[in-house]
C-alpha positions in Angstrom: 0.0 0.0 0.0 0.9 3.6 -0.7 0.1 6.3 1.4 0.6 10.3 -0.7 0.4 13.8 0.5 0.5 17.1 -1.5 1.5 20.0 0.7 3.0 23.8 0.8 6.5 23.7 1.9 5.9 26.6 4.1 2.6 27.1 7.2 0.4 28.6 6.3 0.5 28.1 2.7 -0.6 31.6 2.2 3.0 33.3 3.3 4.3 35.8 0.9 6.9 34.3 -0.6 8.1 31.2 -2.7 5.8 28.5 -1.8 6.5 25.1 -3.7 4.4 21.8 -3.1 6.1 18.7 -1.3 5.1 15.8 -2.6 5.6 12.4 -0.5 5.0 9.0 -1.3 5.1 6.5 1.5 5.3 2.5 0.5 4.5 0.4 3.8 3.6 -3.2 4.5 0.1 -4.2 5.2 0.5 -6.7 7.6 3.1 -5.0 9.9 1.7 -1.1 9.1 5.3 -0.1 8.7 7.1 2.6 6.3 9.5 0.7 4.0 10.7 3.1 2.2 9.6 6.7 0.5 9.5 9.6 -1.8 9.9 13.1 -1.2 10.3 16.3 -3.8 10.0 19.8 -3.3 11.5 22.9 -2.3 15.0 23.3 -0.3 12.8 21.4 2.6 12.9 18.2 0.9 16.6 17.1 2.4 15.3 17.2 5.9 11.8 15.7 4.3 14.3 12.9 3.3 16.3 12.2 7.0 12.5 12.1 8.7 11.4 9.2 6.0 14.9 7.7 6.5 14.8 7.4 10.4 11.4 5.9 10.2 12.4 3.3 7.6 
């Protein structure tokens, strides 16, 4: 199963500025419920995006 999300890189989206939308795709096992592996891409964000899907692997 894949779980996706489509979100501003900045809160609240409305902020002057350059807002970009993350995207993240999470692959995790159905019988265990646990992330085993991912997708992130986005703004500058998307390198710390990357360590949080990493640690949770």
């Amino acid at each position: 199963m894949v779980g996706q999300a489509v979100v501003p890189n900045r809160h609240p989206g409305g902020l002057p500025g350059w807002v970009v939308d993350m995207k993240a795709k999470l692959p995790f096992n159905r019988d265990t419920g646990s992330i085993i592996g991912g997708h992130v891409r986005g703004g500058a964000s998307t390198a710390d995006m990357v360590n949080i899907v990493a640690a949770a692997s």
